[in-house]
ZAVEX-198847 format. One record per residue (C-alpha): x, y, z; residue in three letters; residue number from 0. Coordinates in pm, 1 decimal, m for minus. Example, Ala and Ser with C-alpha at 12.3 -4.5 7.8 and 13.67 -1.06 7.14 Angstrom:
<recs>
REC       c1       c2       c3  aa   i
REC   1230.0   m450.0    780.0 ALA   0
REC   1367.0   m106.0    714.0 SER   1
</recs>
This chain:
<recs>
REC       c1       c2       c3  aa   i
REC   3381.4  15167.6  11312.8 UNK   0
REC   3486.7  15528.1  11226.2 UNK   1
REC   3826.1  15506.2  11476.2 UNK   2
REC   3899.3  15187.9  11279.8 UNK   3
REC   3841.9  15340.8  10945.9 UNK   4
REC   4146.2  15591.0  10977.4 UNK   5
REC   4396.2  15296.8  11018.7 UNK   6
REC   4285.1  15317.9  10618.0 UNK   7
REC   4465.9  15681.5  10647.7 UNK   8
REC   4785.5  15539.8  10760.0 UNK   9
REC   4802.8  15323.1  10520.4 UNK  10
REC   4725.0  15590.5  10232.6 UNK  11
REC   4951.0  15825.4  10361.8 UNK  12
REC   5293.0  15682.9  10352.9 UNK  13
REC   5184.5  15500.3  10003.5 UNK  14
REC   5119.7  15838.5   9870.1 UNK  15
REC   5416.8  16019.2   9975.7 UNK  16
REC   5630.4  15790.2   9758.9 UNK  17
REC   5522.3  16020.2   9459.9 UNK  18
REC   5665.8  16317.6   9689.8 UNK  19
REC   5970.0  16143.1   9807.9 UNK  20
REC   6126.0  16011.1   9518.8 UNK  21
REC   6128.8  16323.8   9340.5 UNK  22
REC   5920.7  16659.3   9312.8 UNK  23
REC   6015.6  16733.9   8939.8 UNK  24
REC   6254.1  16982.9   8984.0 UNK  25
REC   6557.0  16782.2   9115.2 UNK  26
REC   6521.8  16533.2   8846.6 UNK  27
REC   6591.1  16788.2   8637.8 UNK  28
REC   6824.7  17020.6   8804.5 UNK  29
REC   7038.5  16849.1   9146.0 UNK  30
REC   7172.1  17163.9   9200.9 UNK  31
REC   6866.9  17364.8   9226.6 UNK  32
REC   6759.4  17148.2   9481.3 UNK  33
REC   7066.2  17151.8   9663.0 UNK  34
REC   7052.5  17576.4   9693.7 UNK  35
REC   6711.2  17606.9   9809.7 UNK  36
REC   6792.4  17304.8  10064.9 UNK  37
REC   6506.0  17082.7   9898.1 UNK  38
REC   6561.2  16741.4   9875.8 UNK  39
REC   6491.1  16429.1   9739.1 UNK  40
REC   6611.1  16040.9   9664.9 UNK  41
REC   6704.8  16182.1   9342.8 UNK  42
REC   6899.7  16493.8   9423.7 UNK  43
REC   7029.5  16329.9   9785.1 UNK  44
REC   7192.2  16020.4   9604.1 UNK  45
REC   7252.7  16229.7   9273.2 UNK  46
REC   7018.0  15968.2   9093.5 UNK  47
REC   7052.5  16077.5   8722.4 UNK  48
REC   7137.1  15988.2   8442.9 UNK  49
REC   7180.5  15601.9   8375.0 UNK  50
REC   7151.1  15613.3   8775.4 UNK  51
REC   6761.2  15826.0   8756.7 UNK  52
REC   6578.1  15448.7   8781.4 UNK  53
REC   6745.2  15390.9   9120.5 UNK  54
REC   6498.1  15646.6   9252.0 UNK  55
REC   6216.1  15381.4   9151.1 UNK  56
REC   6336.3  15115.3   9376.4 UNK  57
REC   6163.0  15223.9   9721.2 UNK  58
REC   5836.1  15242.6   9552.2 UNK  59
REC   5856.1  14893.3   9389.0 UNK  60
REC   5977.9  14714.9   9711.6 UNK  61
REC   5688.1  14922.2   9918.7 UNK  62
REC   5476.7  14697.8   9608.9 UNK  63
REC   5625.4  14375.2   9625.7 UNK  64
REC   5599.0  14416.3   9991.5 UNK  65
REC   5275.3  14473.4  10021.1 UNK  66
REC   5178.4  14149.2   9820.1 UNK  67
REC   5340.6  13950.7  10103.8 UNK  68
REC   5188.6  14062.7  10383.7 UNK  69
REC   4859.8  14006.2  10224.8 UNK  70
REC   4908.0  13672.0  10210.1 UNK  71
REC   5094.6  13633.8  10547.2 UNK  72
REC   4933.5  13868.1  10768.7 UNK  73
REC   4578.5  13804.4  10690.4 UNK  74
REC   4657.9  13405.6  10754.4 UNK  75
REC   4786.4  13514.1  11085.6 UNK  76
REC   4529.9  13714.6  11176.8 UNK  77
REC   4254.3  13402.0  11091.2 UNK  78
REC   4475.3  13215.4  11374.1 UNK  79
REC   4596.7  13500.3  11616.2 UNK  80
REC   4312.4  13719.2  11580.1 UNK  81
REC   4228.2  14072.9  11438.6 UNK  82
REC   4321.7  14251.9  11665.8 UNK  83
REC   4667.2  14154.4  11757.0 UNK  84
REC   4798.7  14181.9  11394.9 UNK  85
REC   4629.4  14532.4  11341.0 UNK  86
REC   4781.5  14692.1  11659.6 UNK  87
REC   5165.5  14518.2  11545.8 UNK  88
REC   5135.5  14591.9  11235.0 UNK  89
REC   5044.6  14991.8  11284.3 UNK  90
REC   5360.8  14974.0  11522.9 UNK  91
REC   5580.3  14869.2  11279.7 UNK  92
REC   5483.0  15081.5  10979.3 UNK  93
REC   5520.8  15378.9  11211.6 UNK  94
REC   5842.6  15197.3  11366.0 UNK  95
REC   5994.2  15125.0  11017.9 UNK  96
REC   5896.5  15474.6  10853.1 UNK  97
REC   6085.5  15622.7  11118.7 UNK  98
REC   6433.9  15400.7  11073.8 UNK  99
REC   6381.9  15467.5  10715.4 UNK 100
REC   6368.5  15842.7  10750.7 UNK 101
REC   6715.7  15790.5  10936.1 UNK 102
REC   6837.2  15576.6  10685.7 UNK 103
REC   7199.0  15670.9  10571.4 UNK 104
REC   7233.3  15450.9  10190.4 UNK 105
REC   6971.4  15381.1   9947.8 UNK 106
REC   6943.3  15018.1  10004.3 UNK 107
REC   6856.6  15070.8  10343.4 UNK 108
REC   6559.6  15302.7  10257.6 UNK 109
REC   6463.6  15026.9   9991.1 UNK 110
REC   6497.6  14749.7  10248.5 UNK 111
REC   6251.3  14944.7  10501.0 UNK 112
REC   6005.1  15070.6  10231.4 UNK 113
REC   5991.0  14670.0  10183.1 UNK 114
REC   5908.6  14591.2  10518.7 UNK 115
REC   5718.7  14861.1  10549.1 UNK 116
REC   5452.0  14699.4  10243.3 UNK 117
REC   5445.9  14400.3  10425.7 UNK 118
REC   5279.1  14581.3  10754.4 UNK 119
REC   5040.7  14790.4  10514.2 UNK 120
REC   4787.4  14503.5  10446.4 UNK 121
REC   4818.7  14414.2  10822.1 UNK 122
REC   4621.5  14770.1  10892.3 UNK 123
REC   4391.0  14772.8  10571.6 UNK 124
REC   4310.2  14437.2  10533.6 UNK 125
REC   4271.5  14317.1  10866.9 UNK 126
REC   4162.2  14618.3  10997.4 UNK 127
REC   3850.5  14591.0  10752.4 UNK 128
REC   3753.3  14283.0  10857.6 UNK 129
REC   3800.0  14378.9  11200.6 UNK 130
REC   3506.7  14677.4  11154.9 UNK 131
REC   3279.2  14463.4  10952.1 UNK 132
REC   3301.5  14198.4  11222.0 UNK 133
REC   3225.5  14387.9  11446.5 UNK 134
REC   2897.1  14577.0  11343.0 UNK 135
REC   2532.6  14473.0  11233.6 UNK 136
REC   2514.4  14375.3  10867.8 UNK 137
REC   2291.4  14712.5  10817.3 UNK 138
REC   2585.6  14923.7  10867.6 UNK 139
REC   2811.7  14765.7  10643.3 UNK 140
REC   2704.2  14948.9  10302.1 UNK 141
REC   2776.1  15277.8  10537.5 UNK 142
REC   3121.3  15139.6  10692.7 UNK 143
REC   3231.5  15107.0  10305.3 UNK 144
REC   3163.7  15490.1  10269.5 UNK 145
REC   3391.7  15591.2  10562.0 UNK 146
REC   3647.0  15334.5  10511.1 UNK 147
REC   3652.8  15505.5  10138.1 UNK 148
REC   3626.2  15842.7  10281.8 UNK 149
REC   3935.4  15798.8  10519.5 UNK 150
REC   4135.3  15691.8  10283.7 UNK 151
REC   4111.7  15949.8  10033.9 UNK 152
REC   4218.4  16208.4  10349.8 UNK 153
REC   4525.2  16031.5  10352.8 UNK 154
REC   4562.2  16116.8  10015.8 UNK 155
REC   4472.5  16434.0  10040.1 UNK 156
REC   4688.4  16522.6  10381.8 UNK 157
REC   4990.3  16427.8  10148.8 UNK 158
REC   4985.4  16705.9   9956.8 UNK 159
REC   5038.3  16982.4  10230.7 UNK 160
REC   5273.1  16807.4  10371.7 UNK 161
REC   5501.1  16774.5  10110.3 UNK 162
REC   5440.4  17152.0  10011.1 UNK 163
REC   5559.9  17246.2  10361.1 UNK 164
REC   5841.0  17006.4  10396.2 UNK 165
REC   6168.9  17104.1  10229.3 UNK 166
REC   6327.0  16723.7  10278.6 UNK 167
REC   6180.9  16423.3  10216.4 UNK 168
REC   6324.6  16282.6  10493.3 UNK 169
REC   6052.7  16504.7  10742.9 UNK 170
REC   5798.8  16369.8  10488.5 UNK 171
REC   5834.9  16041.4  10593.6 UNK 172
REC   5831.5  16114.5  10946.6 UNK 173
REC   5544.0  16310.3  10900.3 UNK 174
REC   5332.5  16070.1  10714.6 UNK 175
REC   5397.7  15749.2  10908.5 UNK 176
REC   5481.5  15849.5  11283.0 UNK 177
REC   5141.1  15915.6  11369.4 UNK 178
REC   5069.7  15522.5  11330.1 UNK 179
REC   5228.1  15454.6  11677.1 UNK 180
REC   4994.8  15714.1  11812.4 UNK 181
REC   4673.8  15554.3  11626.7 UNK 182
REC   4796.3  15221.9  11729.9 UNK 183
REC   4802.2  15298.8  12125.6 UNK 184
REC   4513.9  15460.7  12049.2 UNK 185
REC   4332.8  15080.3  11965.9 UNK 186
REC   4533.1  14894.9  12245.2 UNK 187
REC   4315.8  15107.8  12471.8 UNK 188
REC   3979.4  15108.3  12310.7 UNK 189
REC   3912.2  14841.9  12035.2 UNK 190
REC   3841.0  14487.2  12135.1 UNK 191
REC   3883.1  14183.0  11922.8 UNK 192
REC   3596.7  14135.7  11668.7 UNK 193
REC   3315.2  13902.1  11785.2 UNK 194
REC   3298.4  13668.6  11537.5 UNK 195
REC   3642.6  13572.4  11571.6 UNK 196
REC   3610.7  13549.8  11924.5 UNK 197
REC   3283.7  13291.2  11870.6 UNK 198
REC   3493.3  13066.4  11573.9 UNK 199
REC   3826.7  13053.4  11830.2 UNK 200
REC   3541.2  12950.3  12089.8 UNK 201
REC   3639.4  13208.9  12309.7 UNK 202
REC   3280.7  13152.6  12538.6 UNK 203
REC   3392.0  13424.1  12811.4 UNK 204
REC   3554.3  13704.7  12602.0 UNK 205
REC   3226.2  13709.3  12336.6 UNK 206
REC   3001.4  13754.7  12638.6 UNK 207
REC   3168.4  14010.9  12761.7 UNK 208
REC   3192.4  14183.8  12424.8 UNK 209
REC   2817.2  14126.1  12404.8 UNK 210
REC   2770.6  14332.7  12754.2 UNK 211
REC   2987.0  14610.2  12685.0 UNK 212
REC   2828.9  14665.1  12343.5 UNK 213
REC   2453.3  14667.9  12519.4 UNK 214
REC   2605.9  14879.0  12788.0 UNK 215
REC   2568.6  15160.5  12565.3 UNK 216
REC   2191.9  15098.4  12496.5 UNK 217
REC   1904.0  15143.2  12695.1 UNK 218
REC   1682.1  14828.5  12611.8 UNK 219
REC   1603.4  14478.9  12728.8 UNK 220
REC   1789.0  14247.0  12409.4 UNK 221
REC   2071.2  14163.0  12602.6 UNK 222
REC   1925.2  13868.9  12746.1 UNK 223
REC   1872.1  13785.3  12367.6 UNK 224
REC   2156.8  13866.2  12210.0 UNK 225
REC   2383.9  13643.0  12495.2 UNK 226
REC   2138.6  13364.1  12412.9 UNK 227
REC   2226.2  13343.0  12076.9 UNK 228
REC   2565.7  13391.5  12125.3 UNK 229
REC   2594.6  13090.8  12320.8 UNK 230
REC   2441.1  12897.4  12077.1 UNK 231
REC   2648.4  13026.4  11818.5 UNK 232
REC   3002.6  12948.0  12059.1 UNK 233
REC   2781.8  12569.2  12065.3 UNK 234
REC   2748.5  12551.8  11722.2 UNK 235
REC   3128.9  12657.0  11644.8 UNK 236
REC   3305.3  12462.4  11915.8 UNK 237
REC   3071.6  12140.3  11709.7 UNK 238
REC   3209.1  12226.0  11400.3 UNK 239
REC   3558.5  12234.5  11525.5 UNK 240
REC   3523.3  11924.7  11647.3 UNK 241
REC   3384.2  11736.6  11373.4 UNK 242
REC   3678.7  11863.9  11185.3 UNK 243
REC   3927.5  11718.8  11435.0 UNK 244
REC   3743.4  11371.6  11453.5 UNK 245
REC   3766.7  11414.2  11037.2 UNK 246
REC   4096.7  11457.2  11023.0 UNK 247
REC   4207.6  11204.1  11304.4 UNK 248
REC   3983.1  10976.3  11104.7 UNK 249
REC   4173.5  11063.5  10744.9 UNK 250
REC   4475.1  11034.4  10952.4 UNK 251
REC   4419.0  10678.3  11062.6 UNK 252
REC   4315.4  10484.9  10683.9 UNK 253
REC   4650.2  10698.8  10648.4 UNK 254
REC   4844.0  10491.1  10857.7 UNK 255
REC   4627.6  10144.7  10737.8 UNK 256
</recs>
């Protein structure tokens, strides 16, 4: 629960740092201020004033429209794929894509990966939430809310220093979204796919074994139980999905009358 919760801190940071990166006040202001202390921004690297200043705007919009994608798309996938997949691609690519944008050369191509970027970003909260509250007892879940919400205000708050000690918003960007490759090699290695998704896909072998490595880390005698009424859940699921094929076949067929 609490390794998942920080994928909620790479999401926070490099939504954050668009308040850093498209300008820090100054340069808005004053270009060549910026330029002789070696400070920069999208403003005062693209000389964005003037009737150009609401250029500046566009990343931050596109990181926005972005985002409203993905949560439709990537939470879809991840009800047919599974959690875990889309969480672990979806960290690669924000830290993938905040990299290329960092190198970007022209403004549209920053916009363009800020865009694709938002698209990824529900792929880690989103999914990633449903991924920890899947995978926990229902008495934990008013606590997993707390450090979900506590995570992601440290991304907000990591911003901040950052951006003090980074002259160029370019090593901003690196800063604040590189470390999602790390975090998600990090889950290849030790989060598993959530159990209840593994009971609905009827995935009878995988939920068993989930079952045993959770109890291997308890020293009682419920696992006997617990496997028990996972079967019967994996019975009870793999029913259901086929009462909804025989439904459908049947729909299909007056169809076709």
């Amino acid at each position: 629960m609490t390794t998942l919760s920080f994928s909620w801190t790479m999401v926070a940071m490099p939504l954050m740092c668009s308040a850093f990166i498209t300008d820090d006040g100054t340069c808005e202001d004053n270009v060549t201020i910026c330029n002789a202390e070696n400070r920069t921004s999208l403003s005062s690297e693209f000389s964005l004033v003037g009737e150009s200043k609401y250029r500046a705007e566009w990343s931050t919009s596109a990181l926005l429209i972005g985002n409203m994608i993905g949560a439709s798309v990537l939470t879809h996938l991840s009800d047919r794929s599974g959690r875990r997949p889309v969480l672990i691609a979806s960290l690669l690519l924000l830290g993938t894509l905040g990299i290329l944008t960092a190198l970007s050369p022209t403004l549209n191509m920053i916009t363009f990966g800020r865009f694709l970027q938002g698209i990824c970003s529900p792929g880690v909260s989103l999914v990633g939430w449903v991924l920890a509250f899947e995978s926990i007892p229902s008495s934990l879940r008013g606590f997993t809310t707390f450090v979900f919400g506590a995570t992601w205000v440290l991304g907000y708050c990591l911003i901040a220093p950052l951006a003090y000690f980074t002259d160029n918003w370019r090593t901003l960007m690196l800063a604040s979204t590189a470390p999602a490759i790390v975090l998600a090699i990090l889950y290849m290695l030790v989060i598993p796919e959530s159990l209840h998704f593994l009971i609905t896909s009827g995935q009878k072998s995988a939920a068993i074994r989930w079952v045993k490595t959770a109890q291997s880390y308890k020293c009682d005698n419920r696992q006997k139980i617990l496997l028990n009424e996972v079967e019967q859940m994996l019975a009870c699921s793999t029913k259901m999905r086929e009462s909804s094929a025989e439904a459908v076949a049947s729909k299909r067929e007056r169809q076709c009358k």
